[in-house]
GUZAMI-894051 format. One record per residue (C-alpha): x, y, z; residue number from 1. Coordinates in steps of 0.05 Angstrom, whole numbers. Last residue first. Example, Ala and Ser with C-alpha at 12.3 -4.5 7.8 and 13.67 -1.06 7.14 Angstrom:
BEGIN
u->273&v->-21&w->143&i->2 .
u->246&v->-90&w->156&i->1 .
//
This chain:
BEGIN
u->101&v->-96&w->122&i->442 .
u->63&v->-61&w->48&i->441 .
u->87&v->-97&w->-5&i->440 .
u->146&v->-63&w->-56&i->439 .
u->116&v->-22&w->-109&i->438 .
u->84&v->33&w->-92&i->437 .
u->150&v->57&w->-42&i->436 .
u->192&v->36&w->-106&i->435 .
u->164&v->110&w->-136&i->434 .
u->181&v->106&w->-205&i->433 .
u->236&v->130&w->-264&i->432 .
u->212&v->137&w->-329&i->431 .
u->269&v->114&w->-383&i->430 .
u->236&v->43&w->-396&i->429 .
u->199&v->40&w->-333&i->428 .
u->247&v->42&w->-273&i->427 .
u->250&v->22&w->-205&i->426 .
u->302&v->48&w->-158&i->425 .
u->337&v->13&w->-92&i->424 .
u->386&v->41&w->-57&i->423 .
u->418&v->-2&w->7&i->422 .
u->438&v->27&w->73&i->421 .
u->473&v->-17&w->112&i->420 .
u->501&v->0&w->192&i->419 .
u->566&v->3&w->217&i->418 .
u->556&v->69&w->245&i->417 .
u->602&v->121&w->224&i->416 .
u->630&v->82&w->156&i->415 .
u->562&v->54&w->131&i->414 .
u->563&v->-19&w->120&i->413 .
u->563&v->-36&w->43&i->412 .
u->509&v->-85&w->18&i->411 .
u->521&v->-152&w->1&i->410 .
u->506&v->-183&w->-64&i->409 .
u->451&v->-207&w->-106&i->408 .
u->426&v->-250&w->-77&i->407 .
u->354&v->-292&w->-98&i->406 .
u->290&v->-261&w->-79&i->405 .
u->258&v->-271&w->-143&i->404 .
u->303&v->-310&w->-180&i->403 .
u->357&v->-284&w->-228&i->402 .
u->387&v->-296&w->-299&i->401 .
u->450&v->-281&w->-307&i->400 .
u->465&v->-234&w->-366&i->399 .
u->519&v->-183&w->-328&i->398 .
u->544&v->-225&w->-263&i->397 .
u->519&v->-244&w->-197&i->396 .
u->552&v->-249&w->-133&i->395 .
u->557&v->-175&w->-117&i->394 .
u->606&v->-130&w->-70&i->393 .
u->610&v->-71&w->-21&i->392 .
u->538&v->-55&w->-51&i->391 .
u->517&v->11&w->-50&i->390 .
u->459&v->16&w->-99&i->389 .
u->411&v->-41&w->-130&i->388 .
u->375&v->-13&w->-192&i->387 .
u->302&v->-42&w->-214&i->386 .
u->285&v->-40&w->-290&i->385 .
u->215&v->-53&w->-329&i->384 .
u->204&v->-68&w->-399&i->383 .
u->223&v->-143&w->-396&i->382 .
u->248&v->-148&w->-322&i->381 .
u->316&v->-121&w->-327&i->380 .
u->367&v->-121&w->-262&i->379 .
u->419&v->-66&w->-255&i->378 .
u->471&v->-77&w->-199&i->377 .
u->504&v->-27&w->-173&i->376 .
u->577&v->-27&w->-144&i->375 .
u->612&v->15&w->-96&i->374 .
u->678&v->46&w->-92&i->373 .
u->660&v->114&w->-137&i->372 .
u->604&v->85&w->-168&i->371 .
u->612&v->20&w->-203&i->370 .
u->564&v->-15&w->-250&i->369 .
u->548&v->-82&w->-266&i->368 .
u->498&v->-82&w->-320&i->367 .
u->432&v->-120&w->-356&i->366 .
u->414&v->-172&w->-304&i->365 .
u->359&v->-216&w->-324&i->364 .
u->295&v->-219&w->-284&i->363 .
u->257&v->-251&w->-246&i->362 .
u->232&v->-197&w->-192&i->361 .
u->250&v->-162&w->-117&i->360 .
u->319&v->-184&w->-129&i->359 .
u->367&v->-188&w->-63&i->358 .
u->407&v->-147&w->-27&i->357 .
u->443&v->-164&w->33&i->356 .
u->462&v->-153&w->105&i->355 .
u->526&v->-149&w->139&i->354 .
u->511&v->-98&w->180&i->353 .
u->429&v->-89&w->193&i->352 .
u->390&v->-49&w->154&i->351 .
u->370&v->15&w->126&i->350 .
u->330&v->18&w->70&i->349 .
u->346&v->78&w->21&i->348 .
u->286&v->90&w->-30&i->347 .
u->287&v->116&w->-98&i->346 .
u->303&v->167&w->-143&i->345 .
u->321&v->213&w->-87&i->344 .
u->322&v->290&w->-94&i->343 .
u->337&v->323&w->-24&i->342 .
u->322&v->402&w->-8&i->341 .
u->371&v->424&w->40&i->340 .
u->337&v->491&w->71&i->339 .
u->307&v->435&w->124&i->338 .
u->373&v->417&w->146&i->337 .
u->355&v->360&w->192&i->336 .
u->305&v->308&w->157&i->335 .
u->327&v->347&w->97&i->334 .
u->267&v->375&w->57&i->333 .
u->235&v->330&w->-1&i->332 .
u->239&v->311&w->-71&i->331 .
u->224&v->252&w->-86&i->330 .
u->222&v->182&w->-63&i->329 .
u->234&v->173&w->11&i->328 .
u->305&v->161&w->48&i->327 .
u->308&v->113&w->117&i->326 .
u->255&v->66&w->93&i->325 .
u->264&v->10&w->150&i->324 .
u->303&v->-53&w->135&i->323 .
u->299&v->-136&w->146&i->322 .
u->301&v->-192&w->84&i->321 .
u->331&v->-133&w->38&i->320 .
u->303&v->-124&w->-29&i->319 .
u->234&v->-127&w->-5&i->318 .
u->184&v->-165&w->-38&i->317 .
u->135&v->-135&w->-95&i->316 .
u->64&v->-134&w->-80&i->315 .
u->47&v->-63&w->-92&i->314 .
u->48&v->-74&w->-158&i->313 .
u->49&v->-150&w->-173&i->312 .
u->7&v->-145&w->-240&i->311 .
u->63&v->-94&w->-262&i->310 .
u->118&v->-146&w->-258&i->309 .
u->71&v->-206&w->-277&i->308 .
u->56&v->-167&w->-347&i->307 .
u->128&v->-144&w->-361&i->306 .
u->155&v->-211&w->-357&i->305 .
u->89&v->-245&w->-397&i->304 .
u->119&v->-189&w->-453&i->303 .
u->188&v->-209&w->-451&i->302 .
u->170&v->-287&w->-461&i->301 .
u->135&v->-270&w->-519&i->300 .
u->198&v->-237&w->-544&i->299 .
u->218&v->-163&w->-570&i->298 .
u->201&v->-134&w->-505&i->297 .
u->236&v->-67&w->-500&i->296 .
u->194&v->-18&w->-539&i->295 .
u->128&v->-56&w->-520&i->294 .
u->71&v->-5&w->-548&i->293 .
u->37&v->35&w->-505&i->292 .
u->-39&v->34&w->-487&i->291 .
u->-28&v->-42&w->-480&i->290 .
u->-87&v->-77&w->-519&i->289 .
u->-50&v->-107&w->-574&i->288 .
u->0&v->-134&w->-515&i->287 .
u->-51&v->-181&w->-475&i->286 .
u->-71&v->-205&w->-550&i->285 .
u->-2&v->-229&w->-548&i->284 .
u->52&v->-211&w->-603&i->283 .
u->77&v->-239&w->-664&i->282 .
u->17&v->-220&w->-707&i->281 .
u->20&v->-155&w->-692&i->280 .
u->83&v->-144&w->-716&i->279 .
u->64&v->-161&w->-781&i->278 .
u->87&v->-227&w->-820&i->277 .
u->92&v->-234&w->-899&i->276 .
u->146&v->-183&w->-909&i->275 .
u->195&v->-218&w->-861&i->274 .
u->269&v->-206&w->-856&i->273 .
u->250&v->-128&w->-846&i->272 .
u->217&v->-128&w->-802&i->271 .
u->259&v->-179&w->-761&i->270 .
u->319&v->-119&w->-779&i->269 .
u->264&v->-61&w->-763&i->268 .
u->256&v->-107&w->-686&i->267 .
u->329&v->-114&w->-669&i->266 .
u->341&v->-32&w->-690&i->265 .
u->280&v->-18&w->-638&i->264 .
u->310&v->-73&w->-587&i->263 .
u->378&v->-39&w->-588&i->262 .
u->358&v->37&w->-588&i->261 .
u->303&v->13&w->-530&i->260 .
u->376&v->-18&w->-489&i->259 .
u->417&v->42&w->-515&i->258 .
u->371&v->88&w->-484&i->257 .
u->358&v->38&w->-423&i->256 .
u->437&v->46&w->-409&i->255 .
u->437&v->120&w->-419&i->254 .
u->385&v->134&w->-358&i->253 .
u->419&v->89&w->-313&i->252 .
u->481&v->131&w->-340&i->251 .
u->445&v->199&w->-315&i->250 .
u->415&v->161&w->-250&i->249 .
u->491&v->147&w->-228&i->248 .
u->511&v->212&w->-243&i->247 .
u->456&v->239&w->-200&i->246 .
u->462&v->192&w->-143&i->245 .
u->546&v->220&w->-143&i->244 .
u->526&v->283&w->-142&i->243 .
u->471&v->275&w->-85&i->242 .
u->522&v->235&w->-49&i->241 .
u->576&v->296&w->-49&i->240 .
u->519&v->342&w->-41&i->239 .
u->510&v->306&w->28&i->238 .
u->576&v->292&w->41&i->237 .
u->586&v->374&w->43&i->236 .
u->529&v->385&w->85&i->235 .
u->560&v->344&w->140&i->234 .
u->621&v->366&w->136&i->233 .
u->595&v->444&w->144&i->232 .
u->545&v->416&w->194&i->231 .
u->598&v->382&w->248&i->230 .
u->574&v->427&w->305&i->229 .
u->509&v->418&w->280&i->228 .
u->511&v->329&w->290&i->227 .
u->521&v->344&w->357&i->226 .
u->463&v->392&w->373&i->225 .
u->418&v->341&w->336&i->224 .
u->447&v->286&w->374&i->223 .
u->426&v->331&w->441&i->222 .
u->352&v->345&w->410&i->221 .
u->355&v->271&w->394&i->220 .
u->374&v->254&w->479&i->219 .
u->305&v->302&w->498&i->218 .
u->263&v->258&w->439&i->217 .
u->295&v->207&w->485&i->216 .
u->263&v->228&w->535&i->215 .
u->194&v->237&w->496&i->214 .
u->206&v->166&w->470&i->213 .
u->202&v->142&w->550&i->212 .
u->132&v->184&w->561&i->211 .
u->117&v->146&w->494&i->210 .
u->135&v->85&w->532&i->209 .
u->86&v->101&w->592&i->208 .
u->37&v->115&w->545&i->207 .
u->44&v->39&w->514&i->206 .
u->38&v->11&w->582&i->205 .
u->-24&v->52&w->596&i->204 .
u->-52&v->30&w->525&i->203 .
u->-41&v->-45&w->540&i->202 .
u->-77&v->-30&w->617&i->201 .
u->-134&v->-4&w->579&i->200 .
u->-127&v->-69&w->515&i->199 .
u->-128&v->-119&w->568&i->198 .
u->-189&v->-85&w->611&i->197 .
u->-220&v->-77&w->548&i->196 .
u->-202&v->-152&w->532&i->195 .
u->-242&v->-171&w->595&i->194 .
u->-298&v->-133&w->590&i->193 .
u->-313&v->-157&w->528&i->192 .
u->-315&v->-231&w->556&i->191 .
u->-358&v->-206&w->616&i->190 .
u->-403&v->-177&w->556&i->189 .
u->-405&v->-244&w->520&i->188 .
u->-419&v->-278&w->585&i->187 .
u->-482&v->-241&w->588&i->186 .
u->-496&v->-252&w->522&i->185 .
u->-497&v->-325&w->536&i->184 .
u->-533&v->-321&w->599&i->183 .
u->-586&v->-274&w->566&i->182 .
u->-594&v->-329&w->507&i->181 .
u->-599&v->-380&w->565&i->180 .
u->-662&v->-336&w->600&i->179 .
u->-696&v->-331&w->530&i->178 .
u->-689&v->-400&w->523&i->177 .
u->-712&v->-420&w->588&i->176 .
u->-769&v->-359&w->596&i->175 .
u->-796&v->-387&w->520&i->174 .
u->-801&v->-458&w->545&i->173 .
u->-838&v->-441&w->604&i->172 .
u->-884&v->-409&w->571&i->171 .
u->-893&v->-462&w->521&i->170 .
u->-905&v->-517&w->583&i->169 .
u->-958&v->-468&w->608&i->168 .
u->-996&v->-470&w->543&i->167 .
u->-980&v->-539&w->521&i->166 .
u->-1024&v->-589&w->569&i->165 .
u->-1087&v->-535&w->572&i->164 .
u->-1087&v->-509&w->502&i->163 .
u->-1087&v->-590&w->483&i->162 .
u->-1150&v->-606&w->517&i->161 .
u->-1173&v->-535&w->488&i->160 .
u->-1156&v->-561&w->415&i->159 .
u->-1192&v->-630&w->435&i->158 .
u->-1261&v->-589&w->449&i->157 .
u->-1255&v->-555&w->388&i->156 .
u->-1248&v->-611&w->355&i->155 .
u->-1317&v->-649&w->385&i->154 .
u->-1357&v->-577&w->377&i->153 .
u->-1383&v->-529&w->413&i->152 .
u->-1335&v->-519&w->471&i->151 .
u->-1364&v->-521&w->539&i->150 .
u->-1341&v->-592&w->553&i->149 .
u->-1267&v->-570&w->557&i->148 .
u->-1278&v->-516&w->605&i->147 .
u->-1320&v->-548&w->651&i->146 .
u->-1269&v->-601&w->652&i->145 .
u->-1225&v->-558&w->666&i->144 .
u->-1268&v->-518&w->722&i->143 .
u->-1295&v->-586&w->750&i->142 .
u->-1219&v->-617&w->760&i->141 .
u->-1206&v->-554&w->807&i->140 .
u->-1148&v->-522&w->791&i->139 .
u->-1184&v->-454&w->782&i->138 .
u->-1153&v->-418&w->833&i->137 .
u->-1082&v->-442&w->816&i->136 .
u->-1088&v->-436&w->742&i->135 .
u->-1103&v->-362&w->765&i->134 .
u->-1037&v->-356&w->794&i->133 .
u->-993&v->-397&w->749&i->132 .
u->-1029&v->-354&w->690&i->131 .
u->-1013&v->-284&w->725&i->130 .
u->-943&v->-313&w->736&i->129 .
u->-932&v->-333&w->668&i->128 .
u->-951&v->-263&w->642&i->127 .
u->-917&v->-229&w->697&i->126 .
u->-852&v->-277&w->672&i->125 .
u->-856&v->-262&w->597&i->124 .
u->-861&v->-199&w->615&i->123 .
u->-800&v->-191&w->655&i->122 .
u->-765&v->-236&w->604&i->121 .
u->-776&v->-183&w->546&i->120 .
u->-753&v->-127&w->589&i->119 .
u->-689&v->-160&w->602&i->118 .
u->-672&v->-182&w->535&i->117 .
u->-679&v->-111&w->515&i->116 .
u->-630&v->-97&w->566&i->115 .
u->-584&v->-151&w->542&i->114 .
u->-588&v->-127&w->469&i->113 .
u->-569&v->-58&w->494&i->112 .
u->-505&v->-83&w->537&i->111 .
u->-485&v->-124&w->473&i->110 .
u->-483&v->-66&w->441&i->109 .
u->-447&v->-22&w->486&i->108 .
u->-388&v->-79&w->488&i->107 .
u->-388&v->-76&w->411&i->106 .
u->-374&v->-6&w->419&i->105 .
u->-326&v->-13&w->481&i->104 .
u->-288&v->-62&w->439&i->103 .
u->-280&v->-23&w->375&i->102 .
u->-253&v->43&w->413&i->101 .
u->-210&v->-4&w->456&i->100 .
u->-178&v->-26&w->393&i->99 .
u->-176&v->33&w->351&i->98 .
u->-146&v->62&w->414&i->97 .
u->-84&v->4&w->417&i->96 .
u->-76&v->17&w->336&i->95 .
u->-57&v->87&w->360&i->94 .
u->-9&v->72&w->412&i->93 .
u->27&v->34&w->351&i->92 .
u->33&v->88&w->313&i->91 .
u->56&v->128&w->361&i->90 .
u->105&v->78&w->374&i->89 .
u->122&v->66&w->306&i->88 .
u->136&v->147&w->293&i->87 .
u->172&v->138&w->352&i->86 .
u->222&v->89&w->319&i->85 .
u->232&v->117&w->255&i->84 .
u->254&v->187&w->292&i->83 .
u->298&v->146&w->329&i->82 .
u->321&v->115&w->260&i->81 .
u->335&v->185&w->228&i->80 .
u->373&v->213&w->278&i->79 .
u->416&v->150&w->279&i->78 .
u->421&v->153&w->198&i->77 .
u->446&v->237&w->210&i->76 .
u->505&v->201&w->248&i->75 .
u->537&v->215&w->318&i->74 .
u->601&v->186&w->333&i->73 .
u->625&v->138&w->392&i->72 .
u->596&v->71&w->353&i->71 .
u->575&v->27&w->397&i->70 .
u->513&v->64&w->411&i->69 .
u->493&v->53&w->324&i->68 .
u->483&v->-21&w->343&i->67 .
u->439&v->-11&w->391&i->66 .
u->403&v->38&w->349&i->65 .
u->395&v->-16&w->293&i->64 .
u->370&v->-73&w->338&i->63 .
u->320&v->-18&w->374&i->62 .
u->297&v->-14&w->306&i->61 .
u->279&v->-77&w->303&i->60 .
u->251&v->-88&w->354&i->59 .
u->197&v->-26&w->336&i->58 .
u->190&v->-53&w->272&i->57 .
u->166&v->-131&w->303&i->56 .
u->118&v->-93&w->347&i->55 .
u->90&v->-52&w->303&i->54 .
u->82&v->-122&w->258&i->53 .
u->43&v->-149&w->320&i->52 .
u->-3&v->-89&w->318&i->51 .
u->-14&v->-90&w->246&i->50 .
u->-48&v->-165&w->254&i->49 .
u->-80&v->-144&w->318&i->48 .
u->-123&v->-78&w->282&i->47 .
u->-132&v->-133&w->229&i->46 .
u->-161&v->-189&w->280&i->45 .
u->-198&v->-140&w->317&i->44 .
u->-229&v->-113&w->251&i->43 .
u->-253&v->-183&w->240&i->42 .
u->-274&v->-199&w->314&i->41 .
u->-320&v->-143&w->304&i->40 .
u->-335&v->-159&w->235&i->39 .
u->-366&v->-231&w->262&i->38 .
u->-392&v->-204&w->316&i->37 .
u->-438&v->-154&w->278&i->36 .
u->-455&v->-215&w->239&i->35 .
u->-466&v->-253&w->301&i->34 .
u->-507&v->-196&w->340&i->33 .
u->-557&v->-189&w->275&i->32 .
u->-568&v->-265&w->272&i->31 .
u->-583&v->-273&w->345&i->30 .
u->-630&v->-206&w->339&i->29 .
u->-659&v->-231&w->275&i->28 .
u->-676&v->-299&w->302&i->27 .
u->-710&v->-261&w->365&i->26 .
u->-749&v->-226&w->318&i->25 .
u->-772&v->-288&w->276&i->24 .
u->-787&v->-327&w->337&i->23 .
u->-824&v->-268&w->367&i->22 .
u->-868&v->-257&w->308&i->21 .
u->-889&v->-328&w->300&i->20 .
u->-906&v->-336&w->373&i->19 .
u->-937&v->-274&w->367&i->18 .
u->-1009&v->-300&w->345&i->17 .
u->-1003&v->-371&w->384&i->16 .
u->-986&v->-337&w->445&i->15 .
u->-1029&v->-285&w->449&i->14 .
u->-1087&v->-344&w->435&i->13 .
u->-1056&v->-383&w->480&i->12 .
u->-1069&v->-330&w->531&i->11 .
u->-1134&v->-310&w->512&i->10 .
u->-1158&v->-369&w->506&i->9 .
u->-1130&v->-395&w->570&i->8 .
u->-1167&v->-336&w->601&i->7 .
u->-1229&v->-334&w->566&i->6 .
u->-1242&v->-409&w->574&i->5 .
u->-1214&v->-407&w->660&i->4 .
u->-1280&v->-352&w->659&i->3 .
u->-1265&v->-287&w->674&i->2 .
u->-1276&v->-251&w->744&i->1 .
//
């Protein structure tokens, strides 16, 4: 049998050699679970942001179709808005996985780290047994003092006196904290089995809604069949619009010609006035590095209003306080007629009756227009243009200068279903744009 000296030597000796090491690995574990935490509850936070916005899209298109049921005729925009409404719910159903997928992994990982925990504290606890236990043999006051009187020296003597007071108080120290650090984890993975529950019964709910989308997939099928016994008329409005979006595009198109004719003939005549000063001189260091040059910014003041604008790509408020895209840019198939192909210049955002538009910039307005019955308001923003279509009427005048966000005038409801649909298109001197990449993301 060894000696109480080889045996508490032994063991504080252990101790004393991993005590280092086990600090700094448990440290590492804590530090690795919190940062892993951290992005958890990060990506939770996102995948909860976009959920809540879903949720805010999917009212309000319900808003929109309600409103569309009063009428008693069937329009391509309610087709259109049902489809924008299951596309959020799928969506949405979606965002639910992400979030179940995220919890279950971080719930796997805390399961791991608890294990390991485990295994740690069973040896931790055979080694304090098999200490308690032969501490208990060997309790004798002979055997200690035995033990301390056998070392060689005075100091070595006095390190065993204190080998005997701190070893089993250490072990015990290490089970405690190791044991709380289990509770705590512990409690982390009742906590994470918690929200997965949440999120399960979330994602059950939202299935059950999808099965409800399905039926009224079954109700478009019926709109669609209504809406094809009208097609002729139907088709017919629709190259009547894209004639009329054309025309309007082709004098958007003049109107920035004369503007760049304008500011070119402005800019030869200050040329002109001046043979000491260069062009150069006059403008910003900002604009001596532009890879064009500033054809419609003849000012300072011009040039800072070009910057901001394309500095806020992607950024840009909506023109209407409430909408859903219910016409892309480009050219794409008809959401119904797929032989139609449909050119838009812009985007049309549905919204409610009554609604207005307003600026997405500062800006001065450059035109009034009227198309057909309906006006459009052209707003400048130094080299950069955004068009407002369909408006029943507008409080704002050619040369006012406007406010980011500020009115501009109220869009016209749409005859078969009282709803608004505005037009919005962004130019760049005579280069038309994609508004979508433009306007911030909701």
């Amino acid at each position: 049998m060894p000696s109480i000296s080889s045996l508490s030597v032994s063991l504080f000796a252990s101790a004393s050699s991993n005590s280092t090491g086990r600090k700094t690995s448990f440290l590492i574990v804590i530090i690795l679970f919190l940062l892993s935490f951290n992005g958890y509850a990060q990506s939770k936070k996102d995948l909860e942001s976009k959920k809540a916005q879903l949720h805010k899209d999917i009212e309000y298109t319900n808003q929109l179709l309600k409103q569309t049921r009063k009428s008693k005729s069937t329009s391509l925009n309610q087709l259109v808005t049902l489809n924008k409404k299951i596309n959020y719910r799928s969506e949405l159903i979606s965002t639910i996985n992400g979030e179940i997928v995220s919890v279950e992994g971080e719930l796997g990982t805390v399961s791991n780290r608890i294990d390991s925990l485990d295994n740690r504290l069973t040896a931790l606890k055979r080694q304090y047994a098999e200490m308690l236990v032969y501490a208990y043999k060997n309790q004798g006051t002979f055997s200690q003092i035995s033990f301390i009187f056998s070392a060689d020296n005075f100091h070595q003597a006095y390190k065993r006196v204190k080998y005997l007071h701190q070893l089993s108080g250490y072990r015990l120290q290490q089970k405690e904290q190791i044991k709380a650090t289990q509770d705590s984890l512990s409690g982390k993975k009742h906590q994470l089995q918690e929200v997965k529950y949440e999120k399960t019964n979330l994602l059950v709910s939202q299935k059950k809604e999808k099965k409800q989308l399905d039926r009224e997939k079954k109700e478009q099928v019926s709109m669609l069949n209504n809406l094809t016994s009208k097609e002729k008329k139907l088709r017919a409005d629709i190259r009547k619009k894209q004639r009329q979006e054309q025309q309007l595009s082709a004098r958007i198109e003049e109107i920035i010609r004369r503007e760049i004719e304008l500011a070119q003939a402005a800019s030869r005549k200050k040329s002109a006035g001046s043979t000491t000063a260069s062009v150069s001189n006059t403008l910003p260091k900002k604009a001596e590095k532009a890879a064009s040059p500033y054809v419609l910014s003849t000012t300072p003041e011009a040039i800072r209003l070009s910057n901001d604008f394309e500095s806020n790509r992607g950024r840009l408020p909506w023109p209407v306080e409430q909408g859903i895209v219910t016409g892309s840019y480009g050219k794409h198939s008809h959401p119904v007629w797929k032989d139609v192909i449909v050119n838009n210049n812009g985007l049309n955002i549905t919204s409610s009756a009554g609604a207005k538009a307003r600026a997405i910039f500062d800006g001065r307005v450059a035109r009034i227009l009227m198309v057909v019955d309906k006006y459009a308001v052209l707003v400048q923003h130094g080299e950069y243009f955004t068009l407002y279509s369909n408006l029943e009427s507008v409080s704002v005048k050619a040369g006012d200068r406007v406010s980011t966000k500020q009115v501009l005038g109220t869009i016209k409801n749409n005859d078969e279903d009282g709803r608004a649909e505005l037009h919005l298109e962004i130019w760049k001197g005579s280069t038309n744009m994609n508004p979508q990449n433009w306007l911030a993301t909701r």
